[in-house]
C-alpha angles and dihedrals in degrees: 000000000000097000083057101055090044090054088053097051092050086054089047100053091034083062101042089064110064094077081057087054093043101041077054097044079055098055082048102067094032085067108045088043087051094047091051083056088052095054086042093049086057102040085053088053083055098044092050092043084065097052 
């Protein structure tokens, strides 16, 4: 019996932590698509400073 209800708990908290892993997979490409605006922003100031 208390084999079961280990074996429960594991499956619980393996599953409890794939919205962690997406809320940071989220963060993760917010910042790196923040951070390629960013380079663009500045390769648009570059390019106008030409003109």
């Amino acid at each position: 019996m208390a084999q079961s209800n280990t074996a429960q708990l594991q499956r619980s908290t393996g599953l409890s932590f794939k919205p962690l892993y997406a809320i940071r997979d989220f963060f993760a490409l917010l910042s790196a698509a923040w951070a390629e605006a960013k380079m663009m922003e500045q390769k648009s100031y570059k390019n106008t400073a030409n003109w």
